[in-house]
N, C-alpha and C positions, 0 to 999 in steps of 0.2 A: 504494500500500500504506500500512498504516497503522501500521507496523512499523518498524524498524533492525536486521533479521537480519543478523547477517555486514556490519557497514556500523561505521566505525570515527565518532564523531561528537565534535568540538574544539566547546567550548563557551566560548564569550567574551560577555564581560559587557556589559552596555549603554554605555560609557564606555572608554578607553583609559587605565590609571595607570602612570605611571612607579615605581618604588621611593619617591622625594620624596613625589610627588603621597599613595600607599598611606601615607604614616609619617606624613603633614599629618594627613591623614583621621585617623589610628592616634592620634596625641597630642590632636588634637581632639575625639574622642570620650569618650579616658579620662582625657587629662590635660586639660581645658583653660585653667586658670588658670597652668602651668607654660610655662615660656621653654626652646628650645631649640635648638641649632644643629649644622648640621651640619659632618664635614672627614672626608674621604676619609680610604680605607687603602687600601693595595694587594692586588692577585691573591692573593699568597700569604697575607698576614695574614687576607684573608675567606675563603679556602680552610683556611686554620689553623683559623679560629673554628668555622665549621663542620663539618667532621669529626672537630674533637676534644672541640667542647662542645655542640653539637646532635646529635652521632654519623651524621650525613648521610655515606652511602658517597661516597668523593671519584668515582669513577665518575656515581654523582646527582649532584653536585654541577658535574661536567663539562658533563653534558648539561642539565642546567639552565641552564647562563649560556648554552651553546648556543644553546637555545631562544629565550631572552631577549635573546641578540643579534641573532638571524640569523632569525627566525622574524617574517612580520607579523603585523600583526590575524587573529584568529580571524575570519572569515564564517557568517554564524550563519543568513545567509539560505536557504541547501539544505534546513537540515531544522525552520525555523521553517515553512516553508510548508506543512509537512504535519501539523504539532503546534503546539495554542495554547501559549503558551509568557511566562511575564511574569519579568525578573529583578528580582531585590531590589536595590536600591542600595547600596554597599561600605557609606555609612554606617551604613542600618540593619542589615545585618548585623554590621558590628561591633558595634552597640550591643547586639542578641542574646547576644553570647558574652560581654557586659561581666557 
């Protein structure tokens, strides 16, 4: 079929980023001539930030670090074979939204 009726489809990108790797990208495209470093906070501080300043329901935000702990790589191979299909690279997309 040439279709995805009733078929649930996880789409992953050409590449694997961590958060680091995503915010390297992210400062290098809009910042680049700026220095910056990173340092940890905790569960609760990044749970603070975002649901009281992003408004992310603490429910999304559960299920999200979920995903991104416990979940692997996306397989993109099931329904690339039935659809051409080409992704953009993180960088140039961000340079889109810049």
């Amino acid at each position: 079929e040439d279709n995805f009726i009733s078929e649930v489809i996880y789409f992953g990108g050409e590449e694997s980023l961590d958060y680091k790797k995503l915010f390297n990208r992210y400062m290098h495209a809009y910042h680049p001539e700026n220095k910056y470093s990173y340092f940890p906070i905790n569960k609760w501080l990044t749970k603070f930030t975002y649901t009281n300043f992003f408004y992310i329901h603490k429910e999304n935000f559960d299920e999200f670090r979920r995903i991104m702990r416990y979940e692997g790589d996306v397989d993109n191979s099931t329904w690339k074979k039935r659809k051409n299909f080409q992704f953009t690279p993180i960088v140039d997309s961000l340079l889109l939204d810049k």
